[in-house]
KEDREN-352730 format. One record per residue: x, y, z of N, C-alpha, C in turn. Coordinates in steps of 0.02 Angstrom, whole numbers, plus 32768, in hexadecimal, padded with zeros to 4 digits. Layout:
N
XYZXYZXYZ...
end
This chain:
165
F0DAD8E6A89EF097D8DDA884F09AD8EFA83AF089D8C7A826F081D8DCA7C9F045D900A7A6F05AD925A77CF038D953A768EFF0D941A75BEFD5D909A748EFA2D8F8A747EF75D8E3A798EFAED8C6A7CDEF90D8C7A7FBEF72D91CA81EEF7ED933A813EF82D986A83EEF56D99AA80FEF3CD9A0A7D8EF0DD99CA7A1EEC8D992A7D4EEC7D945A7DAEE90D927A7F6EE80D93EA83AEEB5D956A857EEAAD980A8B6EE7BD9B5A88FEE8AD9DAA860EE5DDA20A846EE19DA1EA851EE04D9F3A874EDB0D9FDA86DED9CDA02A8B5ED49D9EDA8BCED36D9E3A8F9ED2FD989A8EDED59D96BA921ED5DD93BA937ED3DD909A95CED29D91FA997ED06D8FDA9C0ECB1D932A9D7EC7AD8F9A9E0EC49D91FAA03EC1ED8EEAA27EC32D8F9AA6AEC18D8ACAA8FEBF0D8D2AAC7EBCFD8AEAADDEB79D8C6AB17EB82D886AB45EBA4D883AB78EBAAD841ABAFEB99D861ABF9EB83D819AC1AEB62D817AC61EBCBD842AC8AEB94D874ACB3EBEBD87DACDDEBE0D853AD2AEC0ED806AD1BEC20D7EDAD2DEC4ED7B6AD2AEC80D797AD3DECC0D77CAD3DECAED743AD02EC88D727ACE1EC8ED6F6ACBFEC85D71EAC7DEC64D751AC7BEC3AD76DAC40EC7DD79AAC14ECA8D7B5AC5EECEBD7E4AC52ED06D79AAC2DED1FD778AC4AED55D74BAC2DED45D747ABE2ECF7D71AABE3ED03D719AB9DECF1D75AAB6BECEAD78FAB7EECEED7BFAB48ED38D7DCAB44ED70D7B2AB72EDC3D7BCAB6CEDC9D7B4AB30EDB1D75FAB2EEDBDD72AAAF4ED98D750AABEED7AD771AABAED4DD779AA7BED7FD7B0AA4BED8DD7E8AA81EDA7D811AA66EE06D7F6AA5DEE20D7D0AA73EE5FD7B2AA6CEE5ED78DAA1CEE3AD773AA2CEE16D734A9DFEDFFD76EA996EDEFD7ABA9A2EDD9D7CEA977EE1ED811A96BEE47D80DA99EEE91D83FA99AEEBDD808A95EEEA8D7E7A984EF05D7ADA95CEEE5D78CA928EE92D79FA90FEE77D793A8CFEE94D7DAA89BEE97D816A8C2EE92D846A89FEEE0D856A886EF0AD82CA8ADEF57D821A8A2EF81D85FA8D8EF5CD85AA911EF89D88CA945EFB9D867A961EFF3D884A974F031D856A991EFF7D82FA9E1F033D815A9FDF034D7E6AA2FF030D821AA6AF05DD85CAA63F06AD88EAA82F02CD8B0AAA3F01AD8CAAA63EFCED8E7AA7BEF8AD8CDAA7EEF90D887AA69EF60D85EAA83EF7CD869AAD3EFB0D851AAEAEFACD843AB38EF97D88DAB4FEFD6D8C3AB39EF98D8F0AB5EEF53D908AB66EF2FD905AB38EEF1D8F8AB21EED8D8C6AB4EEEE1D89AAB61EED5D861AB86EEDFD882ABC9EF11D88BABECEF18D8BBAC2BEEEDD8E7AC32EEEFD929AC01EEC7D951AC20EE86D93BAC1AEE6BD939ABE0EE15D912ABEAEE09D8EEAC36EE36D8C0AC3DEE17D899AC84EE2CD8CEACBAEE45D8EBACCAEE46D920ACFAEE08D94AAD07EE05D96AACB7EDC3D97EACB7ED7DD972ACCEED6FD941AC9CED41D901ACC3ED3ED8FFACF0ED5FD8E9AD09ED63D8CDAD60ED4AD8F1AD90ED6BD93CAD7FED68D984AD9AED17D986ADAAECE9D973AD58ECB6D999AD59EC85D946AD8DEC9AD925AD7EEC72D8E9AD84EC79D8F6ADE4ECADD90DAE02ECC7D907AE4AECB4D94AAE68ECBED98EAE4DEC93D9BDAE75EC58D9C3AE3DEC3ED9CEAE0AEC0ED9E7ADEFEBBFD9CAADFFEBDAD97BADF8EB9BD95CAE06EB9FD941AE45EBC2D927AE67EBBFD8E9AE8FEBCED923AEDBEB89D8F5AF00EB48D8F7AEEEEB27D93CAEEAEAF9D920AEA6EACFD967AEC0EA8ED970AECFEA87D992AF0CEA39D98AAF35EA0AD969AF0FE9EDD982AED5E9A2D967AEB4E9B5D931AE8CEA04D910AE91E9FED8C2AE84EA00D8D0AE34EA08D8E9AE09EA03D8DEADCFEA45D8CBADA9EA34D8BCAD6CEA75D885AD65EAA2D8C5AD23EAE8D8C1AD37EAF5D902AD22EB2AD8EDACCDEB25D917AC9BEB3DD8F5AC55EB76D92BAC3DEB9FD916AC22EBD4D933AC07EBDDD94CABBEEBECD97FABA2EBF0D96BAB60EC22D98FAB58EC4FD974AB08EC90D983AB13EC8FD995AABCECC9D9B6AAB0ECD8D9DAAA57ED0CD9D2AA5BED26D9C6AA20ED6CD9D1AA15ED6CD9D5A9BDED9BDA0BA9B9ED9DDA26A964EDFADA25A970EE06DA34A929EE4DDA2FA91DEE64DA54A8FBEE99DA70A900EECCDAB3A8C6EF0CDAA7A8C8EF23DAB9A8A0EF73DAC2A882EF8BDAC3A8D1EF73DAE4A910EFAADAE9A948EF9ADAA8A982EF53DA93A96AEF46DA51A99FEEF8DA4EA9ADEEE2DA45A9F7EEABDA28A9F9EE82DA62AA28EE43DA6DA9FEEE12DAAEAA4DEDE8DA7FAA67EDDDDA73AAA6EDC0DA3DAACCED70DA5FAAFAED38DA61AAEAED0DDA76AB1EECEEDA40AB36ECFADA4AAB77ECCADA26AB9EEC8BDA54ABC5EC38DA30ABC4EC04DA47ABD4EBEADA20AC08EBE4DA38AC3DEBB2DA35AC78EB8ADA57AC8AEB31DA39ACB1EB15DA5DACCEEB1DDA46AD13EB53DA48AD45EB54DA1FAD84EB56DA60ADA4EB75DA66ADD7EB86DAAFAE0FEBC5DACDADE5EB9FDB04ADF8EBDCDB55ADEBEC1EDB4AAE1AEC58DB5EADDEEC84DB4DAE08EC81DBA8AE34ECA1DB9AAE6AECA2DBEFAE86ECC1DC20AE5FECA6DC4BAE72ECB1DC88AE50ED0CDC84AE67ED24DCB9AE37ED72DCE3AE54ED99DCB8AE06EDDEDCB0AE1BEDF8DC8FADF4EE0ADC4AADE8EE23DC35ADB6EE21DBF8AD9DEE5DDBC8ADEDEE5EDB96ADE3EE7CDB79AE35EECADB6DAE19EEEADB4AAE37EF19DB22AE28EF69DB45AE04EF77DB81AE1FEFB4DBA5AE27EFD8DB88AE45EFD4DB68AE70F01ADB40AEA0EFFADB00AEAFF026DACDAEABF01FDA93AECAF00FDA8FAF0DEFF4DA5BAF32EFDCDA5CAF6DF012DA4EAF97F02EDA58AFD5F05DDA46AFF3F063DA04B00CF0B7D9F9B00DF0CDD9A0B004F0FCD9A3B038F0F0D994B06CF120D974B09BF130D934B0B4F158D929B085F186D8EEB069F190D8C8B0BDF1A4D8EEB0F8F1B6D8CAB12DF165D8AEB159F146D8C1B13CF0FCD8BFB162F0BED86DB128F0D1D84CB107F0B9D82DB0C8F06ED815B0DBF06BD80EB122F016D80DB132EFEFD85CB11AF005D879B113EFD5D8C3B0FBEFDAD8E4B0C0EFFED8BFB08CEFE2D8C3B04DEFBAD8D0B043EFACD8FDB023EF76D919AFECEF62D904AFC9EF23D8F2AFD1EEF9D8C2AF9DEEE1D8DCAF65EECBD911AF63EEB7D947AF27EEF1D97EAF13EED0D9B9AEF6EF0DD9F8AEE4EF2DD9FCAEA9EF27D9BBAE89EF64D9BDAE55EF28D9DBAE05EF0FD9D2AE06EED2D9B9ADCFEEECD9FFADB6EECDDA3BADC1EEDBDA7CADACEF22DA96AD9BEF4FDA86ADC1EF88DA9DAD9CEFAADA65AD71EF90DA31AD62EF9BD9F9AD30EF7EDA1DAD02EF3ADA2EACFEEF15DA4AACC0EF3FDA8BAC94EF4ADAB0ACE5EF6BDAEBACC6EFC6DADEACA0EFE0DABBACAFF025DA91AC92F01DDA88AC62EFE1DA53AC51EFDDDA2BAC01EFBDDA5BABCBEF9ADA8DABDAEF5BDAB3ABC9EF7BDAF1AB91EF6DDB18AB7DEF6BDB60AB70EF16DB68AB6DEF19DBCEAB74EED2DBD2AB67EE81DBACAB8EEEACDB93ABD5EE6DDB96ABEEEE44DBBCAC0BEE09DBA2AC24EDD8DBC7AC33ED91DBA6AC38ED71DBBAAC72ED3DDBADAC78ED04DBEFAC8EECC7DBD2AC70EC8DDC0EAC71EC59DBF3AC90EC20DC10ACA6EBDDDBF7ACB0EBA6DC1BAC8AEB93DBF9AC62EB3FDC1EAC2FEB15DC00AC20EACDDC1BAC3CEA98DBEAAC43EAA2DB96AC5FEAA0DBA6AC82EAB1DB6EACC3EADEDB33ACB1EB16DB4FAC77EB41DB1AAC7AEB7DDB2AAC7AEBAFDAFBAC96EBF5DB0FACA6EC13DB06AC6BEC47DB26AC4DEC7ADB2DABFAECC1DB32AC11ECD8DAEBAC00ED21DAE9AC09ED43DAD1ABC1ED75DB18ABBEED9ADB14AB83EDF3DB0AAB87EE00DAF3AB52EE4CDAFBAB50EE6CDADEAB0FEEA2DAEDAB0FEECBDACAAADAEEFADAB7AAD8EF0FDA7AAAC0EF3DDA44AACBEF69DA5DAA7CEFB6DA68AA7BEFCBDA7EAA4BEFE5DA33AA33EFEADA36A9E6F010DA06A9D0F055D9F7A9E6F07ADA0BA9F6F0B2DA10AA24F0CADA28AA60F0D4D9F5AA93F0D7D9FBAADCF106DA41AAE4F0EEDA80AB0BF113DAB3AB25F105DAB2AB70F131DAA9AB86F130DAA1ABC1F121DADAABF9F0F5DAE5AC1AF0E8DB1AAC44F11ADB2FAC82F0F8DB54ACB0F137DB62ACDDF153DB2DAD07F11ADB0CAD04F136DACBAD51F159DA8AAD07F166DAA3ACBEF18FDA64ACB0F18FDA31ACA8F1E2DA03ACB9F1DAD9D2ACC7F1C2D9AAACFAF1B8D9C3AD1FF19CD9C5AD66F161D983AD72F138D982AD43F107D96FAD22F11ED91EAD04F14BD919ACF4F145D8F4ACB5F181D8BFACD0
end
């Protein structure tokens, strides 16, 4: 990345307010993809950037809102600023509290390879986040959910690796 590109990561970047649901996620992918590789971020951390965001998303759009009793239509809003080490990402919901205790996704869900009808359809989302991530975290204040993290300018690989990739 050239010195002028990493220049332009220095700011706040993105600030988008979308419906949380599957068409609304996609294109605020594109928005923020179209506005990374404007700002001159590699290919690298666009894709991760691209990964975790839709994980995220998905996350909030699949337990937060869907469905929720009084029917109301549930909205996302997302930040992203930039520094010398990479990207701080918040995402805002008012959908359901995730439960109390700790954050999920310490171990992968179990895979028995000889069994391929009982795959695990879910499980991965959280320890994907936690792989690509540093510094996450989520809060609840005044009835909205705060999910943070940061995507470094250069891939360090967490405990699970290549594993991933």
């Amino acid at each position: 990345m050239t010195d002028s590109a990493t220049a332009n990561l220095r700011r706040r970047l993105v600030n988008l307010r979308f419906a949380a649901d599957e068409t609304a996620v996609r294109a605020a992918l594109i928005t923020v993809d179209t506005i990374l590789a404007d700002a001159g971020a590699t290919h690298d951390l666009r894709t991760r950037t691209q990964i975790a965001l839709a994980e995220a998303c998905n996350n909030i759009v699949e337990h937060a809102y869907k469905p929720l009793p009084d029917g109301r239509d549930g909205r996302i809003t997302l930040d992203i600023s930039g520094d010398a080490g990479g990207l701080q990402i918040t995402l805002r919901d008012r959908g359901r509290a995730m439960p109390e205790g700790p954050l999920p996704g310490r171990v992968l869900p179990h895979i028995d390879p000889s069994n391929p009808a009982n795959l695990p359809e879910g499980g991965f989302g959280w320890p994907l986040l936690r792989e690509m991530t540093r510094a996450l975290s989520i809060s609840r204040r005044n009835g909205q959910n705060i999910l943070r993290f940061r995507l470094l300018l250069t891939d360090t690989p967490g405990p699970l690796g290549r594993s991933l990739r």
